[in-house]
Short mmCIF file of the C-alpha atoms (twelve columns), coordinates in Angstrom:
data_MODEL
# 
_entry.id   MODEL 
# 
loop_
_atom_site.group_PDB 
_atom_site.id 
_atom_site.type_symbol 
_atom_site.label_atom_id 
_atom_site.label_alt_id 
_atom_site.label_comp_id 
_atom_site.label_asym_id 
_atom_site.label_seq_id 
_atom_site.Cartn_x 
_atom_site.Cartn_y 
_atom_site.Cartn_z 
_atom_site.pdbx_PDB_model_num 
ATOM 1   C CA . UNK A 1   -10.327 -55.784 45.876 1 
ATOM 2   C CA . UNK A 2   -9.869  -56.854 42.287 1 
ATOM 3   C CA . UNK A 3   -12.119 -56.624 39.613 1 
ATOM 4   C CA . UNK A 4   -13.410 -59.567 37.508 1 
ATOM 5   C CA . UNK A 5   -13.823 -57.727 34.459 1 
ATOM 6   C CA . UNK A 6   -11.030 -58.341 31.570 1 
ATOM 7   C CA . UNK A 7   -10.807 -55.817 28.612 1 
ATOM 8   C CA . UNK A 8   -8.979  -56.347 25.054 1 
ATOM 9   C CA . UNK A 9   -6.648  -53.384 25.221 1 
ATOM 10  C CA . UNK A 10  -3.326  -52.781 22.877 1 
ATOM 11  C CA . UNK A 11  0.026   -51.841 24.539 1 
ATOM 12  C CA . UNK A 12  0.532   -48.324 23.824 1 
ATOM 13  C CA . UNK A 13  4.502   -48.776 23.755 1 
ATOM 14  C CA . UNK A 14  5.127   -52.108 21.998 1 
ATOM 15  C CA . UNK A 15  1.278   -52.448 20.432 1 
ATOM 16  C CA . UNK A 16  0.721   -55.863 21.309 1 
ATOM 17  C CA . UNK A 17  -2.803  -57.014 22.355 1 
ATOM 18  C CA . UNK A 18  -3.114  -58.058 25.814 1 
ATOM 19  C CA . UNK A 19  -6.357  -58.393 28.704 1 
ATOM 20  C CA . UNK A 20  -6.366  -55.248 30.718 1 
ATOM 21  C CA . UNK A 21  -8.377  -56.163 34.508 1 
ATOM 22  C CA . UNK A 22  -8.810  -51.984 34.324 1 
ATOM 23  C CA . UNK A 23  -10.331 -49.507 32.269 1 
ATOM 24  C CA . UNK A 24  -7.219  -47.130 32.403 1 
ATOM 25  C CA . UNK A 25  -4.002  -49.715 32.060 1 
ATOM 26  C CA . UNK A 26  -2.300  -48.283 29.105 1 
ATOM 27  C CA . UNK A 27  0.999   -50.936 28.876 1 
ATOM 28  C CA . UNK A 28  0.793   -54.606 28.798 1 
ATOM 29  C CA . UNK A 29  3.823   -54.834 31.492 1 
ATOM 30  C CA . UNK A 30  5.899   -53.425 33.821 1 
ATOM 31  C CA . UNK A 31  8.439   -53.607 31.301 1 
ATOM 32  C CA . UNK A 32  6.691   -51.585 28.733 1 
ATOM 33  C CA . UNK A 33  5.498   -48.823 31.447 1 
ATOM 34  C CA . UNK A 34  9.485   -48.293 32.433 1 
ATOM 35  C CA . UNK A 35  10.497  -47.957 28.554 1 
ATOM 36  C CA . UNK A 36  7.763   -45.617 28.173 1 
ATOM 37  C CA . UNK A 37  8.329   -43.570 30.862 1 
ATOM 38  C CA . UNK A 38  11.947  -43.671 29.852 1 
ATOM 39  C CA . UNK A 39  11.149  -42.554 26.371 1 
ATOM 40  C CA . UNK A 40  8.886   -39.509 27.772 1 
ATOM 41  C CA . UNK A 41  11.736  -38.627 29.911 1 
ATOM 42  C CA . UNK A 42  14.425  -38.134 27.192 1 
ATOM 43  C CA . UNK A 43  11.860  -36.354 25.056 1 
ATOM 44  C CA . UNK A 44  11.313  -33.684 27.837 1 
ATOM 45  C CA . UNK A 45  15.287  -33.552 28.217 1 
ATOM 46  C CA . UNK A 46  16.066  -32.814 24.639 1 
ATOM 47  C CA . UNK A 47  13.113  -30.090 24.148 1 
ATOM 48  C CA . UNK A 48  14.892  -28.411 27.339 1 
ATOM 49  C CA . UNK A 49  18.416  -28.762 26.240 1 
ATOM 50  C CA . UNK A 50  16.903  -27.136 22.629 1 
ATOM 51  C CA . UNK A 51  15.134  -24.507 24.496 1 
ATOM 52  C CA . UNK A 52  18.405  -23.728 26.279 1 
ATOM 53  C CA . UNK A 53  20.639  -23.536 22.977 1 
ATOM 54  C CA . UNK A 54  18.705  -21.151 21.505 1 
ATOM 55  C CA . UNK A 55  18.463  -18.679 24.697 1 
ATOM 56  C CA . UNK A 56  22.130  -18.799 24.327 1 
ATOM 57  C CA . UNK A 57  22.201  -18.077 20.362 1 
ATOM 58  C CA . UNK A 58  20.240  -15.324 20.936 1 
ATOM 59  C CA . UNK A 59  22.256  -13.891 23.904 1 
ATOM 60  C CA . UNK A 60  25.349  -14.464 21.563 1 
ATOM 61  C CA . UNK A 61  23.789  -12.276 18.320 1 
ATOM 62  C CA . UNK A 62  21.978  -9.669  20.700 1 
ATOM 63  C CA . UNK A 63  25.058  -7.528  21.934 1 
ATOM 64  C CA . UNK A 64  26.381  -7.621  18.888 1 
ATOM 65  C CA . UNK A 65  23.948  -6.002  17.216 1 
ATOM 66  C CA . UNK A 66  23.491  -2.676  19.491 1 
ATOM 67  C CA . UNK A 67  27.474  -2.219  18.308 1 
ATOM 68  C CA . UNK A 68  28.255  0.242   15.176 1 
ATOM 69  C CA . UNK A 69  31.410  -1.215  14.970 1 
ATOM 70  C CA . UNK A 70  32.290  -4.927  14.767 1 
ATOM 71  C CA . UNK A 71  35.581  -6.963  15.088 1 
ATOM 72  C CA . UNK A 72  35.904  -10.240 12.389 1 
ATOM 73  C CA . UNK A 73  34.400  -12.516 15.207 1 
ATOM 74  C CA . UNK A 74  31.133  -10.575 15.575 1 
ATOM 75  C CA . UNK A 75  31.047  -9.882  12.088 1 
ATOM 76  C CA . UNK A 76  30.906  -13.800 11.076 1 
ATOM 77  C CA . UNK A 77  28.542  -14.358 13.839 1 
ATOM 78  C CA . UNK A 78  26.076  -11.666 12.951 1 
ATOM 79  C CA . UNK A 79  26.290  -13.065 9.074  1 
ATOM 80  C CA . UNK A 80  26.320  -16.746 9.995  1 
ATOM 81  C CA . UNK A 81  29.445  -17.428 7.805  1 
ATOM 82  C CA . UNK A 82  33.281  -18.260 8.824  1 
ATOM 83  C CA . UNK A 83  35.950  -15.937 8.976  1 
ATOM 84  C CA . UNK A 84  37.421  -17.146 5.945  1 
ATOM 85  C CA . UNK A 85  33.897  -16.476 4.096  1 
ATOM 86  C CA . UNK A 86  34.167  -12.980 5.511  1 
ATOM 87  C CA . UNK A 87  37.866  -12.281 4.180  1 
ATOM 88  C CA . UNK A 88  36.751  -13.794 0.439  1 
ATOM 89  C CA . UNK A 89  33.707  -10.873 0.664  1 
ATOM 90  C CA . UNK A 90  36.433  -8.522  1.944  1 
ATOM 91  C CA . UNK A 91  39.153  -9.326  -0.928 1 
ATOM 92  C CA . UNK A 92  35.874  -8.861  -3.890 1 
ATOM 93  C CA . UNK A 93  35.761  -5.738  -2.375 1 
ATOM 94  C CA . UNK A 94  31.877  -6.583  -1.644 1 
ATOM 95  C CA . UNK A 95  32.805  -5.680  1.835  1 
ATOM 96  C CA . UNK A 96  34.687  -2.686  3.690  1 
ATOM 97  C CA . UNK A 97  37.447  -3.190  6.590  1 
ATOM 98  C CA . UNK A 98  39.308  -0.782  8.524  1 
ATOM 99  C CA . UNK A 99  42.450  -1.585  9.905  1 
ATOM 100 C CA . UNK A 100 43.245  0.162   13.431 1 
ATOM 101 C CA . UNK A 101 46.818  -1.182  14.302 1 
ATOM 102 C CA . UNK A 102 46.429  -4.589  13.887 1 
ATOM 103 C CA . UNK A 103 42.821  -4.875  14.294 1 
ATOM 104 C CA . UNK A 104 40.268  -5.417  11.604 1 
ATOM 105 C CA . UNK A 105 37.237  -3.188  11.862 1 
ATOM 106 C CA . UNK A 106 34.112  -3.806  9.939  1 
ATOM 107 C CA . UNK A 107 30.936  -1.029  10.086 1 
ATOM 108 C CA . UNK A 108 27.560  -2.440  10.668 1 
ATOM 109 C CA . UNK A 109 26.270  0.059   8.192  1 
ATOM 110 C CA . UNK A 110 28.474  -1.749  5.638  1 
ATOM 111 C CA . UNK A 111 27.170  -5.528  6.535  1 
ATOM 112 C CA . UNK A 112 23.619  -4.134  6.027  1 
ATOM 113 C CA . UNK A 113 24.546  -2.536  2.633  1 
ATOM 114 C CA . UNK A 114 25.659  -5.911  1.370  1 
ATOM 115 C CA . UNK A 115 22.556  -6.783  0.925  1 
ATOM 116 C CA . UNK A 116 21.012  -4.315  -0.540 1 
# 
């Protein structure tokens, strides 16, 4: 059973004006409703996938910093800078290495100095 009524409503996905025959019709067409619901989908996909990268940032930066001792790697992760950053704070002597064999060793003690 259809209603008789008509309502001036506005499309709330392309804003045009059309004559709703319900109180609750929110898109002028099909068309609009499938864009819209389209559009809502993505959103809810990209807040997950952004959710998801930073669970995985943190699981990166939170072994690293129950270590005392760091390798170059974890070092530039924990600072947020590139290896090559790290080396230019190592060669102004703003920053201590050890060398063990061929392995560079930096303290954590010595990262949190830097900035003090």
């Amino acid at each position: 059973m259809s209603s008789n009524i008509y309502i001036q409503r506005i499309c709330t996905h392309c804003h045009s004006e059309f004559m709703a025959r319900t109180t609750v019709t929110k898109f002028c067409s099909e068309k609009c409703a499938k864009r819209a619901y389209k559009l809502r989908i993505k959103i809810i996909k990209i807040e997950k996938s952004e959710i998801e990268t930073e669970i995985v940032k943190k699981q990166l930066v939170e072994p690293i910093m129950d270590k005392e001792f760091l390798s170059i790697l974890e070092a530039s992760k924990l600072l947020g800078v590139s290896r090559t950053t790290l080396w230019r704070l190592v060669s102004d002597e703003k920053l201590k290495v050890t060398k063990i064999g061929r392995r560079s060793i930096f303290r954590k003690i010595d990262i949190n100095n830097l900035f003090k």
